[in-house]
C-alpha positions as CSV (number, residue, x, y, z in Angstrom):
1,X,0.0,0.0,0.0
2,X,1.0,3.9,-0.6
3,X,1.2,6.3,2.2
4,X,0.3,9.7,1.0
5,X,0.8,13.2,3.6
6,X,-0.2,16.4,2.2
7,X,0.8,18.9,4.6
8,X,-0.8,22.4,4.3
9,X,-0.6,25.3,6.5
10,X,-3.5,24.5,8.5
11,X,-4.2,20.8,8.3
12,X,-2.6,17.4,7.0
13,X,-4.5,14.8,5.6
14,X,-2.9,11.0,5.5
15,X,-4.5,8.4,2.9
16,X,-3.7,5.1,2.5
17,X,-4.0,3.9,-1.0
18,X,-4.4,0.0,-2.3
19,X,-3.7,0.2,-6.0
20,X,-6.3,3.6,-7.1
21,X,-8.4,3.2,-4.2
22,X,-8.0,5.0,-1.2
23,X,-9.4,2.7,1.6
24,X,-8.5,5.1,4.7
25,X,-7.7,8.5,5.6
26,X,-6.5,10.4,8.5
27,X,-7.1,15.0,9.1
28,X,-5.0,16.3,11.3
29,X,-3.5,19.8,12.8
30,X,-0.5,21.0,11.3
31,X,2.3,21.6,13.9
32,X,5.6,23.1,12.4
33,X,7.0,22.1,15.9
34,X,6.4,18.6,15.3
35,X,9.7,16.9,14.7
36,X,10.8,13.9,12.6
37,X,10.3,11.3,15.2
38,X,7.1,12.8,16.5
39,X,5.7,12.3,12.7
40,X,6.9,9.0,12.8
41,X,5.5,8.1,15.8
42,X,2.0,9.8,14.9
43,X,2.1,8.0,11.8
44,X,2.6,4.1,13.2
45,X,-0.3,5.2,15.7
46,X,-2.8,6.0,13.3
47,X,-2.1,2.9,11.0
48,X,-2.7,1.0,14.8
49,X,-5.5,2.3,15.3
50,X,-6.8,0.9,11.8
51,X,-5.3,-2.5,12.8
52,X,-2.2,-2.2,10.2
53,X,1.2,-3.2,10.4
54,X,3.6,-0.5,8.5
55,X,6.1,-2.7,8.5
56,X,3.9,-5.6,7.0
57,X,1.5,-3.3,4.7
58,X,3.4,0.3,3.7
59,X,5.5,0.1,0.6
60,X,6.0,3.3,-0.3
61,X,5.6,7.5,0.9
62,X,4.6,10.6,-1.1
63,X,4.4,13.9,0.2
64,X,3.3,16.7,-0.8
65,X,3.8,19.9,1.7
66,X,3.5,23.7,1.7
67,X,5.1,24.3,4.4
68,X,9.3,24.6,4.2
69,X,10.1,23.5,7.7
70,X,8.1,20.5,7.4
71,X,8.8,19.9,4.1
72,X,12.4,18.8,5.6
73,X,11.0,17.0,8.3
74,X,8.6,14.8,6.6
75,X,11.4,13.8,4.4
76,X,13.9,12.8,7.6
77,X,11.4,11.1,8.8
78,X,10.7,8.9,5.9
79,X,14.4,8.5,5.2
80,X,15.2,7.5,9.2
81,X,11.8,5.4,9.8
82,X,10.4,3.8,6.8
83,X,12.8,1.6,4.5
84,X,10.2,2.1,1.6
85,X,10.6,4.1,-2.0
86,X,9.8,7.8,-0.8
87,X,8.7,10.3,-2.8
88,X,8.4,14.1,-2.1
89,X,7.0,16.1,-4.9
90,X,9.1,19.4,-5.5
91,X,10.5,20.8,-8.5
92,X,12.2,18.8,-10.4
93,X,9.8,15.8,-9.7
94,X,8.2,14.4,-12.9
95,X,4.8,14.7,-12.5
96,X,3.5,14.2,-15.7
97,X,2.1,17.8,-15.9
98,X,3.8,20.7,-18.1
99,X,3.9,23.8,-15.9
100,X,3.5,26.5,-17.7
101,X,3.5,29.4,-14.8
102,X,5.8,32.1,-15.5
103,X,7.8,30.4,-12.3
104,X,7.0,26.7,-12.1
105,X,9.1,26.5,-8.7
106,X,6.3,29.1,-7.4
107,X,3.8,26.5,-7.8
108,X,2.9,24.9,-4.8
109,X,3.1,21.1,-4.7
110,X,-0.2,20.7,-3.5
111,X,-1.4,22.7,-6.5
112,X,0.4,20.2,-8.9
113,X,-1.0,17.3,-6.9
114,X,-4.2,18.5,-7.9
115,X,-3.9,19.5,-11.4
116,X,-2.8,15.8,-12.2
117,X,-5.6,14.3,-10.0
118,X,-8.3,16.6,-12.0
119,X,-7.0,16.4,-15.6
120,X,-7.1,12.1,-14.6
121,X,-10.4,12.2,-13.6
122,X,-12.1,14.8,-15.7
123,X,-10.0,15.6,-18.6
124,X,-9.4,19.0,-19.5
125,X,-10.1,22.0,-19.5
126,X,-10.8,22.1,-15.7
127,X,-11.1,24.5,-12.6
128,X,-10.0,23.5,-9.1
129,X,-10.9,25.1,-6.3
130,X,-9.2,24.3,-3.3
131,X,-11.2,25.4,0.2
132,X,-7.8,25.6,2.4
133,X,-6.4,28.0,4.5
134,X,-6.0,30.0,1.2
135,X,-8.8,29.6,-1.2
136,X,-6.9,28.9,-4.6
137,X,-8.1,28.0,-8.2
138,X,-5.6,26.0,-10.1
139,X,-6.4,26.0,-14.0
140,X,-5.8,23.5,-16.5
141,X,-5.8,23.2,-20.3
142,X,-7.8,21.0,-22.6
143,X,-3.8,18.7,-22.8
144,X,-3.2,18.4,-19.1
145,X,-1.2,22.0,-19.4
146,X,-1.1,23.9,-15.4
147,X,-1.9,27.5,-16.7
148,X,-2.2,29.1,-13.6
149,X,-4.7,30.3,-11.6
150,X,-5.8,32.6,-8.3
151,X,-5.3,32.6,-4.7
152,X,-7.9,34.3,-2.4
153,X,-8.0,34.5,1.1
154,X,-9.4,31.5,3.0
155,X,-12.8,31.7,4.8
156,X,-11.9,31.0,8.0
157,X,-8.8,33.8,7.3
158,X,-11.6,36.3,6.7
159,X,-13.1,35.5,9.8
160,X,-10.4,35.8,11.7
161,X,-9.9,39.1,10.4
162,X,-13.9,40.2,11.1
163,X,-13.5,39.4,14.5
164,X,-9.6,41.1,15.0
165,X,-10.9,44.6,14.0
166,X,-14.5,44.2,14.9
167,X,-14.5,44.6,18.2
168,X,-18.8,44.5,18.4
169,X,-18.7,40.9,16.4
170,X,-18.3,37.6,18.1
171,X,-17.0,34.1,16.7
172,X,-19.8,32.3,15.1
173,X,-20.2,28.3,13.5
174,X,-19.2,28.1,9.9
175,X,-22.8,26.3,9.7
176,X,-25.3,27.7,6.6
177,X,-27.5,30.3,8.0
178,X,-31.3,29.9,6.6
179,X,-31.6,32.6,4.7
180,X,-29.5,35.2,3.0
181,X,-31.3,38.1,5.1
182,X,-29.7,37.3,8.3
183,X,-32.1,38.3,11.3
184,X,-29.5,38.9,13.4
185,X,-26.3,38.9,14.0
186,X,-25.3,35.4,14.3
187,X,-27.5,35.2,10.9
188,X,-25.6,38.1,9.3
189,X,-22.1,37.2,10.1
190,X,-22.8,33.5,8.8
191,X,-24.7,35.0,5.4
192,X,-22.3,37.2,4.8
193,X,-19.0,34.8,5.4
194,X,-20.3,31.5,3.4
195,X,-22.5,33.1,0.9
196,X,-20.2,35.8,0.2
197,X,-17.7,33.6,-0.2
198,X,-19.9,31.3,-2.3
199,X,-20.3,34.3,-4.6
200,X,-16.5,35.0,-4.8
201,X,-16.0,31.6,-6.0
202,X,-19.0,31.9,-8.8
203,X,-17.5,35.3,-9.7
204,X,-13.5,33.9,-9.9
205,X,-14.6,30.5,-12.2
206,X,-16.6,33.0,-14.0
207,X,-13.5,35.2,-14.8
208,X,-11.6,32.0,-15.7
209,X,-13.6,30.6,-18.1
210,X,-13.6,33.0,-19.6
211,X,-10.3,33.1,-20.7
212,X,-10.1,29.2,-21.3
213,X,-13.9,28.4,-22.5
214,X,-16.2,26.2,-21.3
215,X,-14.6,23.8,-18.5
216,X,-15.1,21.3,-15.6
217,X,-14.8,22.9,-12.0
218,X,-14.1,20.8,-9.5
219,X,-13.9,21.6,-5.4
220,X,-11.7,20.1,-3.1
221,X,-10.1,20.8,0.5
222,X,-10.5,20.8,4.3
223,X,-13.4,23.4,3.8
224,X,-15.1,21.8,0.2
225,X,-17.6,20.1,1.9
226,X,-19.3,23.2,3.5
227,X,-18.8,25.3,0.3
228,X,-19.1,23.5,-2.7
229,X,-22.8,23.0,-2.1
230,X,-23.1,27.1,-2.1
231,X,-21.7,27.7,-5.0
232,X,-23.5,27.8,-8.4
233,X,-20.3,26.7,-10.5
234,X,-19.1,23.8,-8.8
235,X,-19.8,20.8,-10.6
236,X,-17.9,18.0,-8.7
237,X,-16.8,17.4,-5.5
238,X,-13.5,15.4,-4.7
239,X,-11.8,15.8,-1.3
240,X,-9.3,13.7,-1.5
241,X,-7.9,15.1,-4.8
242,X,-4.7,15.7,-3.9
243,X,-3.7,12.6,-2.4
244,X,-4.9,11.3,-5.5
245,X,-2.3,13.3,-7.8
246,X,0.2,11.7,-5.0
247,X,-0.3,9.0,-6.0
248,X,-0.4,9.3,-9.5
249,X,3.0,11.1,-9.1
250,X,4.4,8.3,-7.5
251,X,3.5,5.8,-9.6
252,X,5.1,7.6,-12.7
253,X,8.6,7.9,-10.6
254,X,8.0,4.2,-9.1
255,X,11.3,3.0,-10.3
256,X,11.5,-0.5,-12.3
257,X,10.3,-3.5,-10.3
């Protein structure tokens, strides 16, 4: 089985894959502080908990992270725990994906992750939209080509903010408010955050498709689940797509058997 860790700035999700199918997964918090043998150690527990061996079942590890410091650390901690292939997908990895962004070593490697994932499953041209702590919309071309795309600023970022420099506003529940005339203030702060961002997301695809034609969007992320369902251009919802284009990554640099 393959291992796959996609480490964002918020959260990291673990899957385990059996050939294409993904038969567990694993959210967690993201701790920079976390070192190699804490990783390690976090790691073995979870597969435990599911009843698997690593030594027995795990035959290889990809990352993907977008965080540098744990970028590092994931990879000691493959390299000094697991005597499996490891990959970590940074520039210079074949991903099967032509980057065509003015910097391709800008692009994130989650961002890759999913443009192989989506242009595997859907064909092209395609939207992602990735609920994270950033919201970002990765595009691809009718041949599998990363064009480019957006970054916005997460929901729960804008919260955050509301709340910092509103000194009159509480915290609410990211829950779907019943209507978009909020009776109060609970009501208000909820239409405005999820709907308002639901628009944003209408409005961004919009703005792309227009440049590319007609095309498939697809939602994914930590956040996708609450969103997707708000927003009038989604059309697929996958949220697991970027350990998907792990894997797919790792099986085109799986060397020889």
């Amino acid at each position: 089985m393959l291992l796959t860790i996609d480490t964002g700035n918020t959260q990291t999700v673990l899957g385990l894959f059996d050939g294409p199918d993904l038969t567990t997964h694993w959210r967690i918090a993201t701790s920079a502080e976390r070192t190699a043998d804490e990783h390690a150690l976090l790691v073995a527990q979870l597969l435990e908990m599911q009843g698997i061996d690593l030594d027995d079942v795990v035959e290889g590890i990809a990352i993907a992270s977008t965080v540098p410091t744990l970028t590092a650390t994931l990879r000691d901690m493959a390299e000094r725990w697991f005597d499996v292939p490891t990959l970590v997908l940074e520039p210079g990895v074949r991903s099967g994906a032509a980057i065509l962004a003015d910097n391709p070593h800008e692009v994130g490697a989650d961002r890759v992750a999913n443009a192989v994932a989506v242009f595997d499953r859907f064909g092209g041209p395609c939207i992602v939209v990735d609920f994270g702590t950033s919201t970002n919309f990765d595009v691809v071309s009718a041949r599998g080509e990363y064009l480019g795309g957006a970054i916005a600023p997460g929901i729960e970022i804008g919260m955050d903010a509301l709340f910092a420099r509103a000194a009159a506003l509480r915290r609410v529940d990211l829950v779907e408010p019943r209507r978009a005339i909020g009776r109060n203030t609970v009501e208000c702060i909820q239409s405005g955050l999820l709907y308002g961002h639901a628009e944003m997301v209408d409005g961004m695809c919009r703005r792309l498709a227009a440049e590319i034609g007609p095309c498939t969007v697809v939602a994914t992320g930590g956040l996708s689940a609450l969103l997707a369902p708000l927003s009038s251009a989604i059309q697929h919802h996958e949220p697991w797509l970027t350990l998907h284009g792990l894997r797919l990554v790792f099986e085109r640099n799986r060397p020889p058997r």
